[in-house]
Legacy VTK file of the C-alpha trace (Angstrom):
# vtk DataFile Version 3.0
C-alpha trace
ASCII
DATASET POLYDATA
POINTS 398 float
64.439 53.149 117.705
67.158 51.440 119.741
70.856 53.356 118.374
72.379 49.996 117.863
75.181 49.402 114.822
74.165 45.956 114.036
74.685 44.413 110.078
72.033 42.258 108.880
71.723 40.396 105.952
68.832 38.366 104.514
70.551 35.166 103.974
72.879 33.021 105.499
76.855 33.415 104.763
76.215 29.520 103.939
73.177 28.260 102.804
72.023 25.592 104.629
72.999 21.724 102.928
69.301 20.915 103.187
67.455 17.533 104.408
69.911 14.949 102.187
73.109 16.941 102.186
72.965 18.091 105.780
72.950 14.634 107.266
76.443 13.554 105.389
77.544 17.003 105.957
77.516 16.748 109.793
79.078 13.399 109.923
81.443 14.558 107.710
82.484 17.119 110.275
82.302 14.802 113.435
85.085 12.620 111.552
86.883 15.389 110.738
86.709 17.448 113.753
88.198 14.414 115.347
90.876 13.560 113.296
91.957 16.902 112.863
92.087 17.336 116.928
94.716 14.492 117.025
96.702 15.648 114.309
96.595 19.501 115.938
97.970 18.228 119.088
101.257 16.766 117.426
101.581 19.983 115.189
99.381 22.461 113.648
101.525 22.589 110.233
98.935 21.674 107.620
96.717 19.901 109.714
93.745 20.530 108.435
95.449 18.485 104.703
96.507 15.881 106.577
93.068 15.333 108.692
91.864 14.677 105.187
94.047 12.517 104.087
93.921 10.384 106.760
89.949 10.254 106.424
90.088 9.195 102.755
92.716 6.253 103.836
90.440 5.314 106.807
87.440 5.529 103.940
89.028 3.183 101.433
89.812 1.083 103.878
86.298 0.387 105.244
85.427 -0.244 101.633
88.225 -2.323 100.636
86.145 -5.561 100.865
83.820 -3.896 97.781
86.645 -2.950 96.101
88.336 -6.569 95.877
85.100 -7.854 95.531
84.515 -5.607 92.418
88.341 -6.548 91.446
87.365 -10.064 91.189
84.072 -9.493 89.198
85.882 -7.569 86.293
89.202 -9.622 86.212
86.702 -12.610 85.790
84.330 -10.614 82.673
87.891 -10.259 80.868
87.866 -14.213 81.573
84.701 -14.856 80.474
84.520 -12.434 77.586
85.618 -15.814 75.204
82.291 -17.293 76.466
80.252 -14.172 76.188
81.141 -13.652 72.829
79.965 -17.188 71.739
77.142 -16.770 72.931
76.627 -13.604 71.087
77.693 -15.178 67.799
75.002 -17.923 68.358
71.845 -15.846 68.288
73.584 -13.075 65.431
72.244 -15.006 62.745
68.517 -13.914 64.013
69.821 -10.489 64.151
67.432 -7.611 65.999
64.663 -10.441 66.615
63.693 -8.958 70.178
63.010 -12.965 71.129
66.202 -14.134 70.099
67.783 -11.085 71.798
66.311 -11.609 74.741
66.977 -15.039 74.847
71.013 -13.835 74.462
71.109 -11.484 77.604
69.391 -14.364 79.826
72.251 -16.682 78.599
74.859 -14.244 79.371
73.326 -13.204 82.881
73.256 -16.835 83.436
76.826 -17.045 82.708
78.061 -14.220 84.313
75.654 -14.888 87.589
77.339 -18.687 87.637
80.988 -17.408 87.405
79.918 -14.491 90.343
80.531 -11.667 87.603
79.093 -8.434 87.228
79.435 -5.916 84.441
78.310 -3.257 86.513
80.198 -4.031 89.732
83.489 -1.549 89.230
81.126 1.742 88.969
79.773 0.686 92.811
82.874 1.681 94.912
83.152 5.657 92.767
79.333 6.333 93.213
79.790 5.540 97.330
82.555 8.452 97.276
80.119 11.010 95.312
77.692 12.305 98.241
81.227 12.346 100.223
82.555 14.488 97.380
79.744 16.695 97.812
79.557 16.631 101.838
82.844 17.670 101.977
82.529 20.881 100.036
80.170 21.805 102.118
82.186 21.271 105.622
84.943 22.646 104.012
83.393 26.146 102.969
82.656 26.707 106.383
85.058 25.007 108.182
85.034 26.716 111.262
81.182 25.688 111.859
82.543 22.010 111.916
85.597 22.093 113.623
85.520 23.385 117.052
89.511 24.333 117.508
89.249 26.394 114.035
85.672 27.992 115.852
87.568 28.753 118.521
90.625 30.749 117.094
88.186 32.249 114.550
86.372 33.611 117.380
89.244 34.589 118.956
90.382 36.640 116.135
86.632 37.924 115.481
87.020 39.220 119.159
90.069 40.961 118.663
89.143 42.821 115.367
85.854 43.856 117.096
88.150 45.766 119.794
88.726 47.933 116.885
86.133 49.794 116.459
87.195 51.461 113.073
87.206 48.351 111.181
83.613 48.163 111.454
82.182 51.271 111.465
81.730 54.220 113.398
78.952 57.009 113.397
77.580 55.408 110.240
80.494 55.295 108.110
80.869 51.678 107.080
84.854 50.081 107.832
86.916 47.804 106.088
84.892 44.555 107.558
81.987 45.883 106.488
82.175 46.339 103.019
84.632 42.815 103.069
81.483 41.144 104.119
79.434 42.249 101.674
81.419 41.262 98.845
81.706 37.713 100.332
77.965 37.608 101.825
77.095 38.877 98.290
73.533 40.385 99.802
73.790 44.469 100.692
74.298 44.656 104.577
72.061 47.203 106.610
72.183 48.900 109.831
69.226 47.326 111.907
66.876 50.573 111.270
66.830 49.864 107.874
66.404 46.290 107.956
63.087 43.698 106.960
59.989 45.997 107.538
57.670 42.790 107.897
54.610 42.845 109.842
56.529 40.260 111.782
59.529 41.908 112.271
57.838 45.143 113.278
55.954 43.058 115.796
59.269 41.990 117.264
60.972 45.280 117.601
57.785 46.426 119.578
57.375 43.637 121.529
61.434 43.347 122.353
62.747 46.532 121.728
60.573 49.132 122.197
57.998 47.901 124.794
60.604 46.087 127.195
63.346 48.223 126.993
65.849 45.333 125.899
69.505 45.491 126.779
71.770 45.522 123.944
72.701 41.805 124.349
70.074 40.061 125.114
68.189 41.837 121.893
71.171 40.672 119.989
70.268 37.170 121.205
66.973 37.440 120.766
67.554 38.513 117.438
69.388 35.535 116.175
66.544 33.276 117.687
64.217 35.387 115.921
66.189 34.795 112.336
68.327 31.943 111.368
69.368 34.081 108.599
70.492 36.779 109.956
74.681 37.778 110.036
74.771 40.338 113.274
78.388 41.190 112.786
79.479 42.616 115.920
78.867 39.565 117.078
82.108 37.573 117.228
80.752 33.868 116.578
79.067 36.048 113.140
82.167 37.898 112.277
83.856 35.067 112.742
81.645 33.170 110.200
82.367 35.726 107.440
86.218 36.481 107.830
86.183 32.820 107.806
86.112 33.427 104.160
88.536 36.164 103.763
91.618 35.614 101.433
95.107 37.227 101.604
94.043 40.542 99.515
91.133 40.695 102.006
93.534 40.532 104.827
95.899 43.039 103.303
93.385 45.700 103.180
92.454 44.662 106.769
95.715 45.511 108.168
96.092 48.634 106.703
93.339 49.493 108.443
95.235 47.982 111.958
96.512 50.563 114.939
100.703 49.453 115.370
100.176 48.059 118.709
97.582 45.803 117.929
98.469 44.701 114.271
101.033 42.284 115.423
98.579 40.579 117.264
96.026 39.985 114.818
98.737 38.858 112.111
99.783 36.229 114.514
96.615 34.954 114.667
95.509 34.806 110.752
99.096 33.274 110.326
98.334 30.511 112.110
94.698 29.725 110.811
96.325 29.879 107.326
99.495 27.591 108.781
96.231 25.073 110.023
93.968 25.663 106.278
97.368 24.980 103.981
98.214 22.054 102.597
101.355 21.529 100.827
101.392 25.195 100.144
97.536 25.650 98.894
94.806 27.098 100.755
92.371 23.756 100.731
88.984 25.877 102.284
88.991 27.877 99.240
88.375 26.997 95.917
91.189 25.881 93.723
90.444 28.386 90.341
92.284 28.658 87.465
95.634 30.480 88.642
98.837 28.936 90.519
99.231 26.814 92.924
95.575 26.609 93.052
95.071 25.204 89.657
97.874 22.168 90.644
95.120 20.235 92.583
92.296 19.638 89.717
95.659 18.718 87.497
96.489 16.075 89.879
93.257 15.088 90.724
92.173 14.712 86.684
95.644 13.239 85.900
95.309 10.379 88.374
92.283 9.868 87.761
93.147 8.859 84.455
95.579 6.334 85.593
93.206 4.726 87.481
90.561 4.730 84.532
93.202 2.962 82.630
93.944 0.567 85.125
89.950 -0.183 85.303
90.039 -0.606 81.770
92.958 -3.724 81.869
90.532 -5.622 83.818
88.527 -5.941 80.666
90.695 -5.033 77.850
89.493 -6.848 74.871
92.097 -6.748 71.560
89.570 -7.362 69.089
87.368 -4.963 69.943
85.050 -3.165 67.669
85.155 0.598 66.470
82.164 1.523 69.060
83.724 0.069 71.783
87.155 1.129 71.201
85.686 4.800 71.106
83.369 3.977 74.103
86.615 3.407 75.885
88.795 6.902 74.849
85.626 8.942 75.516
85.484 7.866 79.591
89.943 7.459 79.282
90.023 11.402 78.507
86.649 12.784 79.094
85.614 11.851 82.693
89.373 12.969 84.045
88.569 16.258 82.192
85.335 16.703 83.486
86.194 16.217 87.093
89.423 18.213 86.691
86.879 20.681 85.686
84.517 20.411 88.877
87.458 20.232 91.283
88.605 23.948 89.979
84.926 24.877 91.265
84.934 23.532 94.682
87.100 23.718 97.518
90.946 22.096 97.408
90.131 20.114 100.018
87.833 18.003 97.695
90.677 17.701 95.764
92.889 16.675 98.578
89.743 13.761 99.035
89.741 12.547 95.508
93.652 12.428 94.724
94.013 10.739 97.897
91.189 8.039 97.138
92.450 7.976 93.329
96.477 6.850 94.093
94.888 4.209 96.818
93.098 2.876 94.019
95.856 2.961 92.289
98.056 0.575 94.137
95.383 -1.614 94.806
95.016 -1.929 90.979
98.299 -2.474 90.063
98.276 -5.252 92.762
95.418 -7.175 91.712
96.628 -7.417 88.151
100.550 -8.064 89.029
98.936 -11.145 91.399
96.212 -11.770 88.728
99.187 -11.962 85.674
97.709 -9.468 83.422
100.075 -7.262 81.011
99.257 -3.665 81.024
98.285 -2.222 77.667
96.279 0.789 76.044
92.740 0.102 76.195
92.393 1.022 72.660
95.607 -0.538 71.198
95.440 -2.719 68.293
96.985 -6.199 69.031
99.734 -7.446 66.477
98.738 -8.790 62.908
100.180 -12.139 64.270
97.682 -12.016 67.202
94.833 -11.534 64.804
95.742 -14.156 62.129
95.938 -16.985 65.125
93.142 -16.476 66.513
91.060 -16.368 63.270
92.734 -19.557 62.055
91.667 -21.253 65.594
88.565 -20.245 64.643
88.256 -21.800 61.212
89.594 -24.955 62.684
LINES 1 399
398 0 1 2 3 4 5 6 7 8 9 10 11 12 13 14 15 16 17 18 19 20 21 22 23 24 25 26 27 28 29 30 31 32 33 34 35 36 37 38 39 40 41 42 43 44 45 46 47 48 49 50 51 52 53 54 55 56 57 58 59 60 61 62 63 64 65 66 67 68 69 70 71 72 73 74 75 76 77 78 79 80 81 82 83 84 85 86 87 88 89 90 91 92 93 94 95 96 97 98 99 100 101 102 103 104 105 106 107 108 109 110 111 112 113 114 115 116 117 118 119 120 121 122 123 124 125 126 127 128 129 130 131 132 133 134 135 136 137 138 139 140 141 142 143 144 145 146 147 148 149 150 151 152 153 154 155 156 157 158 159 160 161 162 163 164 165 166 167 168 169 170 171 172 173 174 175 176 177 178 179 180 181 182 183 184 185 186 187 188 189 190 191 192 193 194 195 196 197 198 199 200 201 202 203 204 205 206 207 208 209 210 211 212 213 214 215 216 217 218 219 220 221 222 223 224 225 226 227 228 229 230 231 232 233 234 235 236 237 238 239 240 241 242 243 244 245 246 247 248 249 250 251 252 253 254 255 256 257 258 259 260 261 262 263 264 265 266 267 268 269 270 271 272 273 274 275 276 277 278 279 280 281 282 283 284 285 286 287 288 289 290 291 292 293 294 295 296 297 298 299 300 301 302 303 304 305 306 307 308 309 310 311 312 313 314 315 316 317 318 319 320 321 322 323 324 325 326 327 328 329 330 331 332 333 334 335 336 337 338 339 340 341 342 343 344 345 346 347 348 349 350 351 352 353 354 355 356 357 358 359 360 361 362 363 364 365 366 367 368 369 370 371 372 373 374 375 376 377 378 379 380 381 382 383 384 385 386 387 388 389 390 391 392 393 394 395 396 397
């Protein structure tokens, strides 16, 4: 057997985004790659954040003409919801007759097709920006497979650690970026002698290895033909793809580890890929979690979306409401902010960045329409005025 200190694993240190996911997630990273190569060039200062930002503007943008469309549609159901509610109050007297009930939703399409309204139209534009939500999770976990001036500095640094021999592993004593990787691989690395004992695999080595005589680097090569999966880590485009994924108490134990003369170096380096992953002090191509500052980015992006849920809701705010509707309406007010508060703490910040961003253009756009459109601002579930009530029911009698 070949005395080679190779790491294998038996999965990737991302698993691949899969026939859907993949797709999205590639474009994701052309647009990104792109934007983030302009912003680098004026200054590398969180621009990584601000690549983001400016995709989500240039996003919103492009879909602008759905969102004033969708505007429109709901500003005109809180116009129509007079009409609709006649309508409704005609066939109630045949009560759950599934004729008569039928006969009801045709008028009330036929209403809301003539006026170009659509009950369903403001839930269009927040569905578009869920596969985004997603393909950007993915980019960002790996964000050095995407971005080709983050590949190259990650390489770079790969490079450097791998002139230290120590930090891997010598004479079969596993170093400090060996046992790092496992933890963040989560699989138990191997030394290539102990590896898959497939039919296949055995196969290869003879064929490769043991027949041919293979050089060291073109077996490596071969090797990572042979296996998508496999994580050689002494190879710095591999390394490079797992201390992509190393966090500040990874890289303190790393420089312990660090000769004098070359630990200046290698701080340099991991200063400036942190300068380039930070935005407005937060690590965006990790996950937010539950502890400071972290934690500030699924608060922000569950407390504006909330504002814009409210905003949503004026377009078809309705004071005499009933009990089920009124608690229809708190449920998505509090719940759905909650809820993606809640999924934002699980993926990276950047999605965070993405949704906030999207969120406060919403925002203004909202508040916009219904300045231009006249329409007061009130709680979706407040109870209009006893006066309020008592005129419109004496309209009625009249």
């Amino acid at each position: 057997m070949i005395d080679l200190f190779v790491s294998l694993t038996a999965r990737r240190v991302e698993s691949a985004p899969g026939a859907i996911m993949g797709p999205i997630a590639q474009l994701f990273g052309y647009i990104i790659n792109f934007l983030f190569n302009i912003v680098y060039f004026l200054g590398p200062a969180n621009s990584l954040g601000i690549a983001i930002v400016l995709m989500t503007i240039i996003f919103h943008f492009l879909v602008l003409p759905l969102h004033l469309k969708s505007q429109k549609s709901m500003l005109k159901m809180r116009e129509l919801k007079p009409e609709l509610d006649k309508i409704k109050e005609k066939y109630a007297k045949y009560g759950k007759d599934p004729e008569m009930m039928k006969k009801s939703q045709q008028e009330q399409s036929a209403l809301l097709a003539k006026h170009g309204a659509n009950p369903l139209s403001g839930c269009l534009p927040i569905l578009i920006q869920m596969p985004l939500f997603i393909g950007l999770n993915i980019v960002m976990r790996q964000a050095a497979l995407y971005i080709t001036a983050l590949r190259d500095l990650y390489t770079e640094l790969a490079e450097k650690l791998l002139e230290i021999p120590s930090l891997l592993g010598v004479h079969g004593e596993r170093g400090i970026l060996w046992k790092l990787a496992e933890g963040e691989i989560g699989e138990r690395i191997i030394p290539l002698e102990m590896s898959v004992q497939s039919e296949a695999f055995r196969a290869f080595q003879h064929q490769h290895v043991l027949a041919n005589g293979m050089e060291i680097e073109p077996f490596r090569e071969a090797l990572t033909q042979y296996a998508g999966d496999v994580v050689v880590l002494d190879l710095p485009e591999h390394l490079a793809r797992v201390i992509n994924r190393f966090n500040p108490a990874d890289w303190e134990m790393v420089y312990e580890q660090i000769p004098a003369e070359s630990l200046g170096l290698i701080q340099g380096l991991v200063e400036n890929l942190t300068q380039i992953q930070t935005f407005l002090g937060i690590s965006i191509v990790v996950p937010s979690g539950w502890a400071l500052p972290g934690i500030l980015i699924p608060i922000i992006t569950g407390v504006s979306m909330f504002i814009s849920s409210w905003l949503m809701q004026q377009k078809t705010y309705d004071p005499n409401a009933d009990e089920r509707t009124v608690m229809t309406q708190k449920m998505t007010l509090f719940v759905m902010p909650v809820m993606m508060a809640f999924f934002t703490v699980q993926m990276v910040a950047a999605v965070g960045v993405f949704w906030t961003t999207g969120q406060l253009f919403r925002i203004t756009q909202d508040l916009l329409a219904l300045k231009k459109s006249g329409t007061p601002l009130q709680l979706p579930f407040a109870k209009p005025p006893p006066e309020v009530v008592d005129i419109v029911t004496s309209k009625k009698k009249k």
